[in-house]
N, C-alpha and C positions, 0 to 999 in steps of 0.2 A: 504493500500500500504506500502511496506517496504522501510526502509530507503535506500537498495541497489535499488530499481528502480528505486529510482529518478537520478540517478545517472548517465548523458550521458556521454557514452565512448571518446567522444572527451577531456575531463578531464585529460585518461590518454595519451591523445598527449603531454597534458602539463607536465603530473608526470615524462614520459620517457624522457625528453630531457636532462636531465642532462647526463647519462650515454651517449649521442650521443654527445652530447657537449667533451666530455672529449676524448672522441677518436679522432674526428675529429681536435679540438685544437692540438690535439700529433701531429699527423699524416701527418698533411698538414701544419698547423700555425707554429709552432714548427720546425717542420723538415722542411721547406725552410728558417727561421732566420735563423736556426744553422748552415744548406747549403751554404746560401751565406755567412756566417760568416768565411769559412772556414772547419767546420767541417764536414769530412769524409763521402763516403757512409755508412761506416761500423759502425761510431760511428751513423748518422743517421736512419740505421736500427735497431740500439741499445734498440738507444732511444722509438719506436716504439714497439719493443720486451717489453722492461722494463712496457710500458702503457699498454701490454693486458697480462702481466703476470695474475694480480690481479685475470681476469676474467676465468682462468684455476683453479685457486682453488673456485672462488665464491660459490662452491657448497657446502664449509665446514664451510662459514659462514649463510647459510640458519638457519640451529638447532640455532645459536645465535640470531638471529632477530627472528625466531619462538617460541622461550623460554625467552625471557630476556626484554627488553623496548617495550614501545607501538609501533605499527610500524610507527604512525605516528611522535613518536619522532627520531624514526630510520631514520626515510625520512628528519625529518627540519636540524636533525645533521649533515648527510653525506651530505646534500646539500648544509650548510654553511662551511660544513668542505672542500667539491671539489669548491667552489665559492671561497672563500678565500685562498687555496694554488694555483689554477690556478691562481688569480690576483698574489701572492708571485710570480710565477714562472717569470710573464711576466716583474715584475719590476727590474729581473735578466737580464744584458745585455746577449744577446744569445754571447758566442765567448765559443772558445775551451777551454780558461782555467777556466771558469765557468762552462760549458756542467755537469761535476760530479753534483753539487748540482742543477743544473735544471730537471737532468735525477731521484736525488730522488726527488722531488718535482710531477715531471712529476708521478711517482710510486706511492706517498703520493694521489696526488687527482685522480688516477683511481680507486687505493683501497676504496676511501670514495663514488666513483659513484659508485664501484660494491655495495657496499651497499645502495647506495641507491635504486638501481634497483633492491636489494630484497626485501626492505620496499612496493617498488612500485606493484612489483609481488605479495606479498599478500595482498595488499590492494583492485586491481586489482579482484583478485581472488573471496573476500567476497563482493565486491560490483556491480559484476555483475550478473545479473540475468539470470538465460539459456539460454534464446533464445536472449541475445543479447553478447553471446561469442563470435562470429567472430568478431562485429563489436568493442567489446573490442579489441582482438585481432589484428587488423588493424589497430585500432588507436594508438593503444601503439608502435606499428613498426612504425609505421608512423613517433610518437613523437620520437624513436631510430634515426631514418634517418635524420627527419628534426635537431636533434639536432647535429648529426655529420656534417651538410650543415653550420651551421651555426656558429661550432668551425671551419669551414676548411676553409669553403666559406668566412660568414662575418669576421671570425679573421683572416684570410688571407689582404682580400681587407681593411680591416680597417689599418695595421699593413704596407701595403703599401701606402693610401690614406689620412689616419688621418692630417691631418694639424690643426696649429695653429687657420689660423681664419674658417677650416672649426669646432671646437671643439667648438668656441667663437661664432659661429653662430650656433652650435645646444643650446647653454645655450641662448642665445636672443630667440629663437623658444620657449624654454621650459618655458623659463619667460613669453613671450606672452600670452603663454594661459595657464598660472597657475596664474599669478600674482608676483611669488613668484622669489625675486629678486635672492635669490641666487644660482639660476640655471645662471644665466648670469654670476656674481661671478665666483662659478664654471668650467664653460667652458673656462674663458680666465686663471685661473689660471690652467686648465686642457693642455691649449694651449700652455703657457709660461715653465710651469715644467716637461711634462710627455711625454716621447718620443710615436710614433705610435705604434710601438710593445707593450708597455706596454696598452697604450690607450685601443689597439684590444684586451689585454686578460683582463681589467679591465672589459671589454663592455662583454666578454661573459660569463665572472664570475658570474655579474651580474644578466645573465640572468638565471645561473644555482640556485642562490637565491630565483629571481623570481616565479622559478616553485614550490616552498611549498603555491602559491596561488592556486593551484588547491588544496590542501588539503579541503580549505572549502566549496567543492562540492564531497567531499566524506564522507564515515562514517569509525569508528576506527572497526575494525575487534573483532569479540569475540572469544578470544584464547580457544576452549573450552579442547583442546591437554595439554594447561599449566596447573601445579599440583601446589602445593605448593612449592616443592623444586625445585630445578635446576636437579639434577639428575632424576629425577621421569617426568618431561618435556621432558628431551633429548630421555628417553626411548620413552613415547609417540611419538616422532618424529619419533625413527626411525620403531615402530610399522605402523604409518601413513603411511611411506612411502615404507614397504617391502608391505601393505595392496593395494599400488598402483600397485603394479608388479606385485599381485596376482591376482589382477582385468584382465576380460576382456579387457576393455578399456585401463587399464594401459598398458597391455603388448602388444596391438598392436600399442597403442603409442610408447612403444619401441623397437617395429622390428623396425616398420616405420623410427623411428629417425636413427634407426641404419644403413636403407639403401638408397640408393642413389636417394631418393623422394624428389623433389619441394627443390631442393640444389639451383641452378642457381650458379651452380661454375663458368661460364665465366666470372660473373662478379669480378672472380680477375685477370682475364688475358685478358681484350680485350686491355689495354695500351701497353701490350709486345707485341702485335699479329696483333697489329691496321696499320703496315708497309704491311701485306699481301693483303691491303683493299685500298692501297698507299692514306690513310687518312692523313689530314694534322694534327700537333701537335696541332692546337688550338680546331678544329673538336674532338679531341679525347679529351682532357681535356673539353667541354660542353658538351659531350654525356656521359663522362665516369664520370664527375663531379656534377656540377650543377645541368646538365637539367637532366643528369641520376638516382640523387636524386628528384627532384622532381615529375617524373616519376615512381618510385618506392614508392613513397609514395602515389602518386594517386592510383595505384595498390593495395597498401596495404586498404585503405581507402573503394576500389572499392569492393577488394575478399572478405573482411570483411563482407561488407554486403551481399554478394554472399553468403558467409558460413555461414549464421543463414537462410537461402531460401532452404538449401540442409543439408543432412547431412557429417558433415564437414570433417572427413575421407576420405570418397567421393570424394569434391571437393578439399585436398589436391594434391590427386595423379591425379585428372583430370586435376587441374592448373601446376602440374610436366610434364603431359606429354603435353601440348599447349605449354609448354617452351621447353617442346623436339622437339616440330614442330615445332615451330621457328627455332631452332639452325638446322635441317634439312633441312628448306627451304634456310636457308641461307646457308648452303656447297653447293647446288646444282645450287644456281645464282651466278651472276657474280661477281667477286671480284673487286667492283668500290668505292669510297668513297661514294656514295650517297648509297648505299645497303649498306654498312658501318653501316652508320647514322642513317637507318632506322630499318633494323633487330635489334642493340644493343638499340636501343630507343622501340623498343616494346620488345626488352629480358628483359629492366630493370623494363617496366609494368608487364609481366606477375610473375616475379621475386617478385615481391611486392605483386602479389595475391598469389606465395607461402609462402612468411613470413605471413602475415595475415593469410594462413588455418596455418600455424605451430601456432600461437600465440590461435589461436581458439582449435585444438586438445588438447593443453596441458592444458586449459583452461579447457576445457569441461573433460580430464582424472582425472585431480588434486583435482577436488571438491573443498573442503575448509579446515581444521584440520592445519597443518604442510605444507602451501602452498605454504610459500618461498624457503623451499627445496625440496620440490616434483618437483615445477616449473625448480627450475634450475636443478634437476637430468635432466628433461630429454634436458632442455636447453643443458648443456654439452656433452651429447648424440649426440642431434641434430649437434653440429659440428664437428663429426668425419667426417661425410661420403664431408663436405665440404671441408675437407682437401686431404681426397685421391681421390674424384674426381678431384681435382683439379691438384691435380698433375698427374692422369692417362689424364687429357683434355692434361695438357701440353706436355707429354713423345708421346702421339697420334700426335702432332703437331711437337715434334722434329724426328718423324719415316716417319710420310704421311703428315706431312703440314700443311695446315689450314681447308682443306674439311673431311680429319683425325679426329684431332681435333672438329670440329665441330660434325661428326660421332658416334662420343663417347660421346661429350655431349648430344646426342640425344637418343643414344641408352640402354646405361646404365639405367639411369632414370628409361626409359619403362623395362628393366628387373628387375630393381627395385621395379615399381608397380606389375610385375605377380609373381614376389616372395613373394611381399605381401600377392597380395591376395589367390598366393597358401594355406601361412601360414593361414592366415584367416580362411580360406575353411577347413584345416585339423585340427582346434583347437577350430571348431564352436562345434562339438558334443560333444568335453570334455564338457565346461562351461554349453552347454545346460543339460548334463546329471549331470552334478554338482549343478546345480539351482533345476533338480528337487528332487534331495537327499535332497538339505537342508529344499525344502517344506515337 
């Protein structure tokens, strides 16, 4: 047995959380301090912009993590390097005249998750074994999701709730059942010096350090693409990676990514939208938040295993168009809060069997060689078409409504899948009559 089988993909729930961690910390944590602090929508959408810069170029530091340190020094680095500038950032009071050095701070540790979520992607890559790519796949979106749940959710509610003696009564807890007196220490001097907001991002800092314990349930990848030199590597990479877009599989990974399959774009517009459903604000913040992350993560967990049962191509564009029926059933019912509740509650599951077959396709196209840049090429890819879907779901909604809207999210997709597999269809007899030249 190889050291990648031993290796259960629930691991990489643990390896993904940091890169979920750091967005959701921005995004939610982050951006209601600096809110009620005062500061602006504009400087707050800023701030936001500034946290996912990083991950628009992530795909130029792939060739440095596939040529340069081990990956799994790649991973303990950016992990203690995004743990320790997110705790910097939080011991910043949020107000506007600080906002500049929190917004780089904020920049400093998204750039250290994007790296570490390509330490994590080829890790990922070599230590799973074939037939269990979906359920890698789903577990690692899983661990994206829950970690964003847990920067936005728990360093929200903590950043609101942290008190004195409830700080002094988690160090009595931890004393109890360790022994060890200075967790008691700890918590009341945690209580007396260290406001809640800081409290909330020490606590998910932490947990972004946490996650290099899943490293020892994996193995270190063998760079077989690295040469001797640095230049002589990079070449190898980008051989690797043109060798993926000449592939079959590569290349229909990259229509696919390119067109509008298994997006689930509503889920960046049901908050705007959620007035046409005359849903209340809290209903929309636990369907569109919480419960709708944890829902999506069941999804991913679920498709995952679904996509090592089928072939996983397959089941992307079948879990893209189940999300297009949903969004169809729901233009055609009623527009009630509790139809609300329920269609976006099961959009956010099927939405999560889509990330899980993407996490598996690219999986399954990437092989192993140069795998943290193969992975994020078509990562990158993959969110074009979530951008102009997104914005054709909304312009459908500012023309014809919300049954518009919903229309397009239904429709598109499915022309998305028979484009596909037009392409498919017209591009089977090249490779087939190109397999049998090379025999």
């Amino acid at each position: 047995m190889s050291t990648a089988s031993k290796t259960h993909p629930v691991w990489f729930l643990v390896m993904f959380i940091p890169m979920g961690i750091s967005n959701g910390y921005v995004v939610v944590t982050l951006a209601y301090l600096l809110a009620t602090a005062g500061v602006g929508a504009v400087g707050v959408a800023a701030l936001g912009a500034w946290s996912l810069l990083p991950q628009t170029w992530k795909v130029l530091g792939g060739p440095l993590v596939d040529t340069t340190l081990s990956n799994k020094t790649w991973f303990v680095g950016s992990a203690i390097a995004t743990g320790i500038l997110m705790i910097a950032a939080s011991l910043i009071a949020p107000s506007a005249a600080n906002y500049n050095l929190i917004a780089v701070l904020a920049f400093l540790f998204s750039t250290a998750a994007a790296f570490n979520a390509l330490a994590a992607d080829s890790i990922m890559a070599y230590a799973t074994v074939p037939e269990e790519k979906g359920r890698a796949g789903g577990w690692s979106q899983a661990g994206n999701l829950g970690g964003s749940g847990l920067g936005g959710g728990l360093g929200l509610w903590l950043s609101q709730n942290a008190t004195p003696s409830g700080t002094a009564g988690v160090g009595d807890w931890l004393t109890a059942h360790t022994g060890l007196h200075a967790f008691a220490d700890l918590g009341l001097w945690f209580g007396q010096h260290v406001s809640a907001g800081a409290f909330a991002g020490i606590a998910v800092g932490l947990v972004c350090l946490l996650s290099c314990l899943g490293l020892f349930f994996v193995h270190e990848p063998e760079g077989h693409h690295r040469a001797e030199s640095f230049g002589e590597s990079i070449i190898n990479v980008g051989k690797d990676a043109w060798a993926l877009v000449c592939s079959r599989k590569g290349l229909l990974a990259v229509v696919v990514f390119a067109l509008p399959v298994g997006v689930g774009a509503m889920t960046q517009l049901w908050s705007g939208v959620a007035a046409d459903w005359h849903a209340s604000a809290n209903w929309v913040a636990l369907v569109n938040g919480a419960l709708g992350g944890v829902l999506s993560m069941v999804g991913c967990i679920a498709g995952g295993w679904l996509c090592d049962k089928m072939d996983r191509m397959t089941a992307l564009n079948l879990f893209s168009i189940a999300t297009a029926a949903c969004a169809l059933v729901m233009a055609l019912a009623a527009k009630t809060e509790t139809n609300f509740i329920i269609f976006v509650c099961l959009y956010m599951i099927l939405t999560g069997f889509c990330y899980a077959a993407f996490g598996a396709v690219v999986l399954e196209a990437i092989g192993q060689g140069a795998a943290a840049t193969k992975y994020n090429l078509l990562a990158s890819l993959a969110n074009v078409p979530i951008i102009y879907l997104s914005i054709l779901d909304g312009k459908a909604h500012d023309h014809w409504g919300a049954k518009g809207m919903l229309l397009a999210d239904a429709l598109i997709p499915v022309a998305g899948t028979v484009l596909f597999v037009l392409f498919a269809i017209a591009t089977r007899r090249f490779y087939k009559q190109k397999s049998l030249d090379a025999s």
